[in-house]
MARBAPA-131950 format. One record per residue (C-alpha): chain; x, y, z. Coordinates in steps of 0.05 Angstrom, whole numbers, padded with zeros to 5 digits. Layout:
<sites>
  unit    east   north      up
     A       X       Y       Z
...
</sites>
This chain:
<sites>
  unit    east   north      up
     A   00642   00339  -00106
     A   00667   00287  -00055
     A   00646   00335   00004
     A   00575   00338  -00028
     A   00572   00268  -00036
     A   00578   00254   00027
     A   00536   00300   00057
     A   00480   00278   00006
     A   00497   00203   00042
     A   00474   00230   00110
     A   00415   00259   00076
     A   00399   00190   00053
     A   00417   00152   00118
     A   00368   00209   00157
     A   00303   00193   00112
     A   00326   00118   00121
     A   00332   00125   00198
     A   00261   00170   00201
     A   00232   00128   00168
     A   00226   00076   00218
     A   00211   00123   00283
     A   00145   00105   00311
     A   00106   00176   00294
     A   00039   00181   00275
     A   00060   00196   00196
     A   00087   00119   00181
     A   00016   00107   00170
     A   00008   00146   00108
     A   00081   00118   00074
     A   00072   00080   00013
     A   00065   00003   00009
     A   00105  -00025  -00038
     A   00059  -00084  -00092
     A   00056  -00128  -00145
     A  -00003  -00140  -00199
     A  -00016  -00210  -00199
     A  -00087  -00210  -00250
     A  -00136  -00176  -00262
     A  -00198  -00202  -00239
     A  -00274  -00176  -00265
     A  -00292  -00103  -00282
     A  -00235  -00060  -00239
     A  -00218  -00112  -00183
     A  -00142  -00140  -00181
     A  -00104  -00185  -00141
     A  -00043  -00161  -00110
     A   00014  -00175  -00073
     A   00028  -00142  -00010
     A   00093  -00165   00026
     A   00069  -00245   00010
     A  -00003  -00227   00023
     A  -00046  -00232  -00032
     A  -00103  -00195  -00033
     A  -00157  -00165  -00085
     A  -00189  -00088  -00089
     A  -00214  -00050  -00130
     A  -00172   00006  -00173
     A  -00198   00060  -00224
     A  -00133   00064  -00248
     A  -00112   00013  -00304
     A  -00050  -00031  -00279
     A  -00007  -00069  -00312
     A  -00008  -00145  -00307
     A   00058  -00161  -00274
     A   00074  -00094  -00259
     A   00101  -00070  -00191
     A   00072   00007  -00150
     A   00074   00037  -00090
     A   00008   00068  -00071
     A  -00017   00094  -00009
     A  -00066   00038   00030
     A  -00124   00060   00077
     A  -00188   00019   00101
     A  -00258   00044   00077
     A  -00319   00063   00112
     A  -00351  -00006   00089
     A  -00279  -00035   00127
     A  -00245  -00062   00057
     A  -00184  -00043   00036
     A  -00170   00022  -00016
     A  -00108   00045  -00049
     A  -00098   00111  -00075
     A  -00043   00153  -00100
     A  -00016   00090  -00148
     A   00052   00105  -00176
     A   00090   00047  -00221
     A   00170   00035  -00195
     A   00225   00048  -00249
     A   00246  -00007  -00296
     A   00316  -00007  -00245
     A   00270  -00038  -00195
     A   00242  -00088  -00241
     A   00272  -00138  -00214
     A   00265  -00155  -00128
     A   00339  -00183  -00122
     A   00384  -00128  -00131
     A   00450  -00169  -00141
     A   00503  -00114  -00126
     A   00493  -00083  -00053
     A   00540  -00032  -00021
     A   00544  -00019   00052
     A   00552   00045   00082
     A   00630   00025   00097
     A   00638   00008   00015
     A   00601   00074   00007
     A   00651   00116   00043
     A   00718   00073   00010
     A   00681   00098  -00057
     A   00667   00172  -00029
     A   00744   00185  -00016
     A   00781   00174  -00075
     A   00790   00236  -00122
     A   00748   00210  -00177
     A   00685   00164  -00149
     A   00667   00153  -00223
     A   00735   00125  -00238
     A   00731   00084  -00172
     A   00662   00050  -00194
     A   00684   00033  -00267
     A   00748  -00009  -00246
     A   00703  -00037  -00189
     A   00647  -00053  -00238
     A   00681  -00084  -00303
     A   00727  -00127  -00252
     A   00650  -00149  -00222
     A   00629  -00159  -00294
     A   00678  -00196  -00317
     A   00656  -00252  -00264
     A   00577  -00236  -00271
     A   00538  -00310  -00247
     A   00477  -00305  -00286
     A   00444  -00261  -00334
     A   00409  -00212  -00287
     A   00472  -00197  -00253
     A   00511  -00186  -00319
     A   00445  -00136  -00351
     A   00447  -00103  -00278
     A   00527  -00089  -00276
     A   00528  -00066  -00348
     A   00472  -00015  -00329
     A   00516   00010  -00276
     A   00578   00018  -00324
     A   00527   00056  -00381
     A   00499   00109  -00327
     A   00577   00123  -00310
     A   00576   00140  -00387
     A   00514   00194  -00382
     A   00562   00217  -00314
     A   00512   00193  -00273
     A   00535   00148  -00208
     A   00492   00102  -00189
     A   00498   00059  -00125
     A   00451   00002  -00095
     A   00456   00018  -00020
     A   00447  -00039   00036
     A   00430  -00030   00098
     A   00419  -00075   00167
     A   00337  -00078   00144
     A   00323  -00108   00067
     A   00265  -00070   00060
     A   00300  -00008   00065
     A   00347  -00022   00006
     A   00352   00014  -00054
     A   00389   00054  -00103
     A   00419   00122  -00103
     A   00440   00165  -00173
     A   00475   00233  -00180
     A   00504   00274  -00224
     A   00535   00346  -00231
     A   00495   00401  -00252
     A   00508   00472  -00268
     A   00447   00513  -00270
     A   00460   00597  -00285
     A   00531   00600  -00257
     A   00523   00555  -00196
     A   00548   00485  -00194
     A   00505   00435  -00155
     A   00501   00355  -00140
     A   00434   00331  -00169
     A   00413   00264  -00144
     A   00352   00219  -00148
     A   00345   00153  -00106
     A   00286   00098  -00089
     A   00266   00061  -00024
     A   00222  -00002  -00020
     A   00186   00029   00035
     A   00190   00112   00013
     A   00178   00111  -00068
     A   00231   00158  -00106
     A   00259   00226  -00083
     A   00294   00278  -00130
     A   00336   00344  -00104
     A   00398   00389  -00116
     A   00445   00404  -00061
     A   00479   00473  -00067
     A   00540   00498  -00035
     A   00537   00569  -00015
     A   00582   00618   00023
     A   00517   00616   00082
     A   00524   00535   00081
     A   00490   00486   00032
     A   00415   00485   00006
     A   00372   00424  -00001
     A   00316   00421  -00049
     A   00275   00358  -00052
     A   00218   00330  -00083
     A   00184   00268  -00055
     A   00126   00223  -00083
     A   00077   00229  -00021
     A   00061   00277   00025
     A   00064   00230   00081
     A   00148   00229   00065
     A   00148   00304   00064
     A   00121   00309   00129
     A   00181   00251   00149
     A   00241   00300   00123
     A   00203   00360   00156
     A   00206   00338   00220
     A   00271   00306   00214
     A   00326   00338   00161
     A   00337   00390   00213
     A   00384   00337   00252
     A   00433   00357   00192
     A   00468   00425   00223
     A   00506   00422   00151
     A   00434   00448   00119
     A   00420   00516   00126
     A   00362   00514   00087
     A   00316   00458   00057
     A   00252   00463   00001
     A   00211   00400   00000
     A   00159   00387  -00050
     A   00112   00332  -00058
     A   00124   00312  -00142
     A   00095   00241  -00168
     A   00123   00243  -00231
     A   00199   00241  -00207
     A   00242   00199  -00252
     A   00308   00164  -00245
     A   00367   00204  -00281
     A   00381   00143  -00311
     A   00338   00090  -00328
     A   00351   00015  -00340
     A   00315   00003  -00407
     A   00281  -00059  -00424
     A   00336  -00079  -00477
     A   00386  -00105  -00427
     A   00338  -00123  -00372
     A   00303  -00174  -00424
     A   00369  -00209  -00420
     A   00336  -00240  -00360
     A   00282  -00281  -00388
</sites>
């Protein structure tokens, strides 16, 4: 499991670095925004980055509520959103207050037991929690080790690339694989198994938007580990595990 866990890392760290090429495909990630009211009819402000701004959306949003959608400009020159999907309850909140660099990553990766690694490191980080938030966040942490899902808030040199990763073992038939889930401000959520096989390993991935699928086909091939990749555009990807309202509540 450690060797897969690291190789899902460079998957991670490949969308990450695509993701800010200059192609022609940036255009159509998704934007990352917060419903501030709704105004009259199907108009809503929102918050873009700190732009506000109001549009127009046949879909019903929640007051409060945080999406990614994908953002285009009309024929009439106003703005249009499409594709609306709402972030998991673990991104509920904007300031994530555990972050792990790629360095802490790896010092994780290369014990024998990650799992084992993370618990000691979170109930030590628990134990001196500074406000609510961080103490509902950390316990979150601890209760996915419990369903045997890791779950790590990655860092990286650019905040609005930060986000979380999960995984987990799965056996499906006779084969053993690493299934993992994680979420990017500025990519929405991906879901995939890695395989190891005798001819090499086997990524299959499902993104949110096609506009990412087109990202990790034109760059996943940098990984000479993968000797074969699926990708398939899915908006209904959840995490493995959630954070529930319960302990996020603590907050208010």
């Amino acid at each position: 499991m450690i060797k897969q866990l690291s190789q899902l890392a460079q998957v991670q760290n490949t969308l990450q670095n695509s993701a800010n090429k200059p192609t022609q495909f940036n255009a159509s990630l998704p934007m990352r925004l917060e419903v501030m009211e709704k105004m009259q009819g199907i108009r809503y402000m929102l918050k873009v980055g700190n732009i506000a701004m109001e549009t127009k959306s046949l879909k019903e949003l929640e007051i409060g509520g945080r999406y990614w959608a994908q953002m285009a400009r009309g024929s009439t020159g106003g703005i249009t959103l499409s594709n609306l999907i709402k972030q998991p309850d673990l991104l509920k909140e904007q300031n994530v207050p555990l972050r792990l660099s790629s360095e802490t990553m790896r010092e994780f990766l290369q014990g024998e037991n990650p799992f084992d690694v993370m618990k000691g490191f979170l109930s030590e980080r628990l134990a001196n929690a500074e406000s609510r938030w961080e103490f509902a966040f950390l316990s979150h942490m601890l209760m996915s080790l419990k369903q045997k899902v890791l779950t790590l808030p990655l860092h990286y040199d650019d905040e609005s690339k930060e986000g979380l990763m999960q995984m987990r073992k799965k056996k499906v038939g006779s084969q053993e694989c690493l299934e993992f889930y994680s979420v990017f401000a500025n990519l929405g959520a991906t879901w995939g198994l890695l395989w190891d096989f005798k001819e090499g390993v086997r990524l299959d991935i499902s993104v949110m938007y096609e506009g990412v699928a087109r990202l990790l086909r034109e760059n996943l091939g940098e990984l000479e580990f993968i000797y074969e990749t699926n990708i398939n555009v899915d908006g209904g990807i959840v995490p493995l595990y959630d954070f529930s309202d319960s302990l996020l509540d603590l907050e208010g």
